[in-house]
C-alpha positions in Angstrom: 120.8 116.7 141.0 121.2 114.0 138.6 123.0 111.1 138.6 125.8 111.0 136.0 125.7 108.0 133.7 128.1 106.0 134.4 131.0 105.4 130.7 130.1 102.6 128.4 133.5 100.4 128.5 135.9 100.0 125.9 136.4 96.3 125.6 140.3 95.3 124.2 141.6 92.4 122.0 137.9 90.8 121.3 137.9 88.0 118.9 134.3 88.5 116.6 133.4 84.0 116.5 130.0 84.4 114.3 127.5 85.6 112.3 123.9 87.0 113.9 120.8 88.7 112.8 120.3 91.4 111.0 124.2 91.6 109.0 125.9 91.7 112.6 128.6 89.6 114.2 129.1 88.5 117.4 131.4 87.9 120.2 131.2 86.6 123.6 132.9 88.6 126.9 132.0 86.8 130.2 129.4 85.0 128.7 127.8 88.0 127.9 126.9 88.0 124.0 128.0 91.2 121.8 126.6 92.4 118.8 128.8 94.4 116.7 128.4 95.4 113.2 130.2 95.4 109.8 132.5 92.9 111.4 133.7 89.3 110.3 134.6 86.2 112.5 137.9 86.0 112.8 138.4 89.8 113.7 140.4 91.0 116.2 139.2 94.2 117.3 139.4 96.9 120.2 135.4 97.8 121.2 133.3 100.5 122.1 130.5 99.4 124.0 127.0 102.1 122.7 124.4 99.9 124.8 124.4 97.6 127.7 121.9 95.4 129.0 122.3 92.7 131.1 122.2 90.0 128.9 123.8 91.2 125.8 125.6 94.5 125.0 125.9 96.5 121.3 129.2 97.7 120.2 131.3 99.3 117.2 134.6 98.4 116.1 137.5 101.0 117.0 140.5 99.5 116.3 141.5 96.5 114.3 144.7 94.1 115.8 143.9 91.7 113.1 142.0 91.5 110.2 140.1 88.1 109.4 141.3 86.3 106.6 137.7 85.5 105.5 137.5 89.9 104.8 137.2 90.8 102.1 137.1 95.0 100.6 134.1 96.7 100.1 133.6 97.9 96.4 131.2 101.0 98.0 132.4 104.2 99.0 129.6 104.7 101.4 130.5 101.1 103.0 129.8 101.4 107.3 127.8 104.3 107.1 125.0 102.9 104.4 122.9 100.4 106.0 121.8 99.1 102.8 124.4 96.5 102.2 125.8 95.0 105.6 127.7 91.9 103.8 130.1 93.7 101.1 133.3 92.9 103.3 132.4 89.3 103.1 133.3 87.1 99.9 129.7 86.4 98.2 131.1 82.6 98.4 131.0 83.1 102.4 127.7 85.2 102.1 125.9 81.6 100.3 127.0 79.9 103.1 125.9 81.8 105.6 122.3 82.5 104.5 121.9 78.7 103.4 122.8 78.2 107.4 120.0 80.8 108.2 117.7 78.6 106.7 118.7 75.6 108.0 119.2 76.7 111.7 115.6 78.5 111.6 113.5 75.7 110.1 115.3 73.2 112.6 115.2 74.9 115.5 112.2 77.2 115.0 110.1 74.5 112.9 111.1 71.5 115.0 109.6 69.2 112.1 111.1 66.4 110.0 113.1 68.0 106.7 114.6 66.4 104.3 118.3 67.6 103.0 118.6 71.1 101.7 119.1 72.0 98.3 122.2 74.3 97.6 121.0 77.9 97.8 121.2 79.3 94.5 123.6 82.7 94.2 122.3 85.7 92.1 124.5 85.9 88.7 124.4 89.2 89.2 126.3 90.7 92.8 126.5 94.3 91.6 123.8 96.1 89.1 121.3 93.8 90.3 118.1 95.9 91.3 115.6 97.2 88.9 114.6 99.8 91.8 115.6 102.0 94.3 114.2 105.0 96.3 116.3 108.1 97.0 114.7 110.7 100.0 115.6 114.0 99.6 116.4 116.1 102.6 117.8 120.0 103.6 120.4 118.5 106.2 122.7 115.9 105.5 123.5 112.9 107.8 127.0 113.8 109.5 129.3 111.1 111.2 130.7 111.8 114.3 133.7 113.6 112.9 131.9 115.3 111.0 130.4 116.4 113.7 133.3 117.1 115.6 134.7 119.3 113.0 133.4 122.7 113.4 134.8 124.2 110.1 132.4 121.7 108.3 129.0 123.1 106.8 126.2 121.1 108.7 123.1 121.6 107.0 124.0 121.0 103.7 121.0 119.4 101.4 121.1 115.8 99.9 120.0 113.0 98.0 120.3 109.5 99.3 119.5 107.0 101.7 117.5 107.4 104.8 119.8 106.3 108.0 118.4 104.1 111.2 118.3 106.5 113.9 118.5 110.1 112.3 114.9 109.6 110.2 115.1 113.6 109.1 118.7 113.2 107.7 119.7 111.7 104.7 123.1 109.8 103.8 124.7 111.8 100.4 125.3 109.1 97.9 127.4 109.7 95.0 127.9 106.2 93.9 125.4 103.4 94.7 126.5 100.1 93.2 123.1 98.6 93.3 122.0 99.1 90.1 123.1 100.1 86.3 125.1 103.4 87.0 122.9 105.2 84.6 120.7 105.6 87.7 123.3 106.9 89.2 123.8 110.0 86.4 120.3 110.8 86.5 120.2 111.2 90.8 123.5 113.5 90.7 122.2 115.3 88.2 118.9 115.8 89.6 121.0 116.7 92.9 123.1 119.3 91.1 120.5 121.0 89.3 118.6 121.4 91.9 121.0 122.6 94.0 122.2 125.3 91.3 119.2 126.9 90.6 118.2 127.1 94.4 115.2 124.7 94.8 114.4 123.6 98.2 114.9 120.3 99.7 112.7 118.5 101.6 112.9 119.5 106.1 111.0 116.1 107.2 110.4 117.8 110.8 109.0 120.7 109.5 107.4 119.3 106.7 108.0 121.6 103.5 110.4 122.1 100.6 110.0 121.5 97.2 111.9 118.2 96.4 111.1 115.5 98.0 111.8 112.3 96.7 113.0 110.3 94.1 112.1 106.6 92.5 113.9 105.4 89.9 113.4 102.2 88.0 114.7 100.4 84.9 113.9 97.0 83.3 115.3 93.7 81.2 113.2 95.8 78.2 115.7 98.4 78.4 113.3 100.9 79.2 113.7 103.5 82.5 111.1 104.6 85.0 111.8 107.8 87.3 109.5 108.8 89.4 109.8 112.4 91.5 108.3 113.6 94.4 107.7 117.2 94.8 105.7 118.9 97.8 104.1 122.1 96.6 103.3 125.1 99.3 100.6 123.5 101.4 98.3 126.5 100.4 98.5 125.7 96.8 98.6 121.9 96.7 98.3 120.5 93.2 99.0 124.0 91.8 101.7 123.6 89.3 101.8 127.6 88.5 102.7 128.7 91.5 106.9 129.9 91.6 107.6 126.5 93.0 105.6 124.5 90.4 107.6 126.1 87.5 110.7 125.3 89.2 109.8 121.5 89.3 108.2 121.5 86.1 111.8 123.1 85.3 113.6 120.0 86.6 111.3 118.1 85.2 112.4 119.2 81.5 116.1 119.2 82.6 116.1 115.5 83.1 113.8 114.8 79.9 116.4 116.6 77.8 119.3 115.7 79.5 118.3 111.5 79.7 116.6 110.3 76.4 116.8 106.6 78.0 114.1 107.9 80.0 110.8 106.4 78.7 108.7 106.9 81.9 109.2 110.5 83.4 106.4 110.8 86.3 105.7 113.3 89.4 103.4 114.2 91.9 102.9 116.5 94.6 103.1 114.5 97.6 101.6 116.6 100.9 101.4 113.4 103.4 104.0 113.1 106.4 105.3 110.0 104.5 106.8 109.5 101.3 104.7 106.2 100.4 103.0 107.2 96.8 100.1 104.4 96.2 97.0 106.2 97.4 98.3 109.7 95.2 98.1 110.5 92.0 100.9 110.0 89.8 101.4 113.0 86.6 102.9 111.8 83.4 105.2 114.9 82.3 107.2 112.1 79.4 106.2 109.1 77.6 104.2 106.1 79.0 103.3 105.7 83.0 104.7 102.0 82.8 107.3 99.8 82.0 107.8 96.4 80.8 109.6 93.6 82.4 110.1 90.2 80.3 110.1 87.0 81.6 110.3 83.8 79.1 107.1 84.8 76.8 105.6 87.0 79.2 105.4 90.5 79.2 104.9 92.4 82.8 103.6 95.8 83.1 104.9 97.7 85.8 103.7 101.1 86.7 105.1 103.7 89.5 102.6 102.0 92.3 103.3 97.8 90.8 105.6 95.7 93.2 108.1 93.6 91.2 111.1 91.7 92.3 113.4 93.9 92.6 116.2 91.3 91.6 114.9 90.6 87.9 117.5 88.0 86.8 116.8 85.9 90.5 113.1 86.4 90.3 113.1 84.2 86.9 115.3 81.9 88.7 113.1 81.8 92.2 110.0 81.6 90.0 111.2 78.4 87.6 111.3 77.0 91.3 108.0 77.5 92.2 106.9 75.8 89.0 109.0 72.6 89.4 107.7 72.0 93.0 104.5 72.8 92.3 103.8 70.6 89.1 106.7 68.0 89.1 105.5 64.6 88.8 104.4 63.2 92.0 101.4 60.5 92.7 100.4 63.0 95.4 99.2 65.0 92.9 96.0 64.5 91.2 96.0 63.3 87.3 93.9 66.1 86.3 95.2 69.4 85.2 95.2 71.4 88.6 93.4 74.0 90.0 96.0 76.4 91.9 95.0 79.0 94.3 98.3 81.8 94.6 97.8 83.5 97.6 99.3 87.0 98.4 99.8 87.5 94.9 100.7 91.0 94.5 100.7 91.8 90.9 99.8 88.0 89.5 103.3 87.7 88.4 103.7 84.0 89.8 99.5 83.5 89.3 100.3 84.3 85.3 103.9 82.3 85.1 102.1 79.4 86.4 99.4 79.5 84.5 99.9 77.3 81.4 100.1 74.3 83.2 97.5 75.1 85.4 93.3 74.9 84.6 92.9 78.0 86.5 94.5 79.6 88.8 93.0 82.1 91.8 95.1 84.8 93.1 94.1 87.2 96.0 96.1 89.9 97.5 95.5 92.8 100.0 96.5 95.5 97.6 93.5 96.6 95.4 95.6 98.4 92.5 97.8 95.1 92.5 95.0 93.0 91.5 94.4 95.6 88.9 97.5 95.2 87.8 97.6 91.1 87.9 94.4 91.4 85.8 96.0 93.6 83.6 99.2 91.2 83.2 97.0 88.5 82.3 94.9 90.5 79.9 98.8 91.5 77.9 99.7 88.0 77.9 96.5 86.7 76.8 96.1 84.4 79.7 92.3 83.4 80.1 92.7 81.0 82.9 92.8 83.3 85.9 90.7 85.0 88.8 92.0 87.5 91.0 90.2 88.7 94.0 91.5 92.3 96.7 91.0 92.1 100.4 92.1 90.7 103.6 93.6 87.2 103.0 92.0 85.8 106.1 88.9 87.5 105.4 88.7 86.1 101.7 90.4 82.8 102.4 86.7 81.1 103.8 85.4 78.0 103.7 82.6 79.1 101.9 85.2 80.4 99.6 86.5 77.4 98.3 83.1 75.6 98.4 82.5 78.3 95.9 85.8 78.3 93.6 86.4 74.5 94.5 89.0 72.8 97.0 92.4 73.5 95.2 95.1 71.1 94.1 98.0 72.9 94.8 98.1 76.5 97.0 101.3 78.5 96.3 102.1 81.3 99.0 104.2 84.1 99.1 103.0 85.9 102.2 105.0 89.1 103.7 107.7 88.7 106.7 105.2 88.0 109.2 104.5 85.1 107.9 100.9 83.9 107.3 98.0 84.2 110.0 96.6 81.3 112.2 93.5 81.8 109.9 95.3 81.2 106.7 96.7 78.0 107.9 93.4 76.8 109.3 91.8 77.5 106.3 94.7 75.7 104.4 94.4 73.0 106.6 90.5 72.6 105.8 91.3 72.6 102.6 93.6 70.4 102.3 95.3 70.7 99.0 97.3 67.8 97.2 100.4 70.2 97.5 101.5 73.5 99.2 104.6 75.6 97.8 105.6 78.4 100.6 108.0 81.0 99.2 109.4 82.9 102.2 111.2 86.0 102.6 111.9 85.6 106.5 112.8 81.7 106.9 111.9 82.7 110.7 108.1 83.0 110.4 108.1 80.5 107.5 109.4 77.6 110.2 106.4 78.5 112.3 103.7 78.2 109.7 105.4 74.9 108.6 105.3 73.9 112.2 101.1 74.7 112.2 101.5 73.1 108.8 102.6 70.1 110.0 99.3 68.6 111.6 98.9 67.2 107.9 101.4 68.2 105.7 105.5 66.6 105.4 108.2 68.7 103.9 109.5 66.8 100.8 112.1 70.1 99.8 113.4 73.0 100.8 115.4 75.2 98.4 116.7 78.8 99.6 117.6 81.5 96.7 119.6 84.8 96.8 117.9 88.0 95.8 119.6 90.4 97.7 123.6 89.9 97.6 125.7 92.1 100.4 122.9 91.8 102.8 121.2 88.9 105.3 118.4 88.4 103.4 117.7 85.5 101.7 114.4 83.5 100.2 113.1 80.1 100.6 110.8 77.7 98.9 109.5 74.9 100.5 107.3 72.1 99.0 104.7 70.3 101.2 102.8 67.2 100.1 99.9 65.8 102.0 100.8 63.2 104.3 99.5 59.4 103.4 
């Protein structure tokens, strides 16, 4: 017979005293460390233990004695069910802080090098209506709460469109309102939602793997023009067949939203018969006008297409990228006299490789992503930038010695590598290399305070400046300069 499981407590009158990873708070109970979410320090809340371990335990708030004073109110409706922005009952002032201490407590304690004294982190103008993207799954069941749950005259397998929640990946979270981006996107997602519903199309059953809508992208830029992109999985024994009864009806939807949203200037689709949603190795259908968009940037022009990574914060990436400039070329002796040769490492679509470029004599870019390159290539072709190289593969792979025999050693390497930071490689062949200057642009401070550690062998950090792309949530960027030791 099995043993019952012993009742996760219910801990009483718990003071939250600070921030930790990943959006939560914490707070201590006979020395044992608890995580709790969506709460503030200076809460005073009743507890609910959900996991126990024997050196920390995971808990949810279920009753509030007193409020912190620091709390603020959500503006979002969908606020503690939403994972997407953790932070929205904190004031943005108190958000600044707290990711400009992330930094600082990672690189000192992680990095364990010599720093010199951070710049303030620079806020996003923008805290609402900031993204240029986001990415709505569509699914035939709903994500339910736990009353929801409980209430047995509720309707449980009602279909969606929204956001995809930790822990119940075949459920989606309903959104009616996201506050993420202009609220034109907004319009065009309910609308796709209700006209779908209405005319009896088929969502998406992620277990089973079949229904006709799937997915859907939508995109807009500082050009003013709108991208949406939807995902449609046909009957897998007519894949690609847009005839068939199912590929009317998304053809169908297809003209619904091109009539009913003349902002529109990008109106793409596939038919998507993988087990994920991830679109860059299919092939993307132009049912409306062009299959990109343009984002500006000072006297650049950007072309984005449904497959092209971008910042998804427009306004901040101008601001993070005018950084990477001024560290990268302001005056130093460390730097040679000549005009210098830049190497821009994980460059994704060249947009830092071409914003550099004027005041560089050329500059190399190489990324993992094949159609990215295409892209950067592209973006310097629009722009009439002559100046760069951009190269596909495996960083560590392409990143040689005999590489940079070959394109010569550079004076200054800029590098924007993912969140796991850059591999032991990378660093040896930056090491070897041994550029003038090195500008590291970080989206996990974390990993970054390790490579700087490697990095250290030859290199001093002369400034560290952290920027916030993402408001509401923990996640912040950092740029770091490095000059060559004497």
């Amino acid at each position: 017979m099995a043993r019952k499981k012993k009742p996760l407590p219910i801990l009483e009158n718990i003071t939250i005293t600070d921030y930790a990873a990943e959006g939560k708070a914490i707070a201590r109970v006979n020395d044992v460390v608890v995580f709790v979410p969506w709460a503030v320090p200076g809460d005073v809340v009743d507890l609910q233990v959900r996991r126990k371990k024997h050196s920390f335990m995971e808990a949810e708030i279920i009753r509030f004695h007193e409020r912190s004073k620091v709390r603020t109110t959500p503006m979002c409706q969908h606020f503690g069910v939403c994972g997407g922005c953790k932070w929205q009952q904190i004031p943005y002032e108190e958000q600044l802080r707290m990711k400009h201490k992330q930094v600082f407590d990672q690189l000192t304690r992680i990095g364990k090098i010599a720093l010199p004294e951070f710049m303030p982190i620079l806020g996003s103008k923008r805290t609402s209506e900031y993204r240029n993207k986001l990415d709505y799954g569509c699914a035939n069941k709903r994500y339910l709460t736990r009353e929801e749950l409980a209430d047995e005259t509720r309707q449980k397998d009602v279909p969606a469109i929204g956001f995809h929640i930790t822990g119940a990946f075949d459920k989606i979270l309903p959104i009616e309102k996201c506050w993420l981006m202009d609220d034109l996107h907004n319009r065009i997602r309910n609308e796709i939602r209700d006209y779908a519903t209405k005319t009896g199309m088929t969502f998406f059953d992620l277990r089973e793997q079949h229904g006709l809508l799937r997915d859907v992208i939508i995109r807009n830029s500082n050009s003013g023009e709108w991208m949406v992109i939807v995902q449609f999985c046909l009957p897998h024994e007519a894949p690609g067949d847009w005839t068939t009864a199912d590929g009317k009806k998304a053809l169908a939807l297809l003209q619904h939203i091109k009539d009913n949203f003349p902002e529109i200037s990008s109106l793409l689709y596939l038919d998507n018969q993988k087990c994920n949603d991830t679109i860059g190795d299919q092939e993307i259908l132009v049912f409306h006008g062009n299959d990109h968009i343009f984002e500006l940037m000072e006297d650049l022009r950007f072309k984005v297409g449904p497959k092209s990574f971008y910042q998804t914060n427009t306004e901040q990436a101008y601001e993070l990228y005018k950084v990477v400039r001024e560290f990268a070329f302001s005056s130093t002796s460390h730097l040679a006299p000549r005009t210098p040769l830049v190497y821009d490492l994980y460059t994704g679509t060249g947009t830092i490789a071409n914003f550099v470029a004027k005041r560089a004599s050329k500059v190399i870019g190489i990324e993992y992503v094949p159609e990215a390159i295409e892209d950067a290539k592209i973006n310097s072709e629009i722009n009439g930038i002559t100046n760069t190289l951009f190269y596909a593969g495996d960083m560590k792979d392409i990143l040689t010695d005999d590489f940079i025999r070959e394109h010569g050693r550079p004076d200054i390497i800029i590098t924007d590598p993912p969140r796991a930071g850059m591999h032991p490689d990378v660093v040896k062949t930056i090491l070897n290399a041994r550029p003038q200057r090195i500008v590291y642009v970080s989206c996990n401070p974390a990993t970054q305070a390790r490579d700087l550690q490697m990095l250290d062998e030859l290199y001093r950090v002369d400034a560290v400046q952290p920027v916030d792309m993402f408001p509401h949530t923990p996640h912040v960027e950092n740029v770091v300069m490095l000059n060559l030791k004497d």
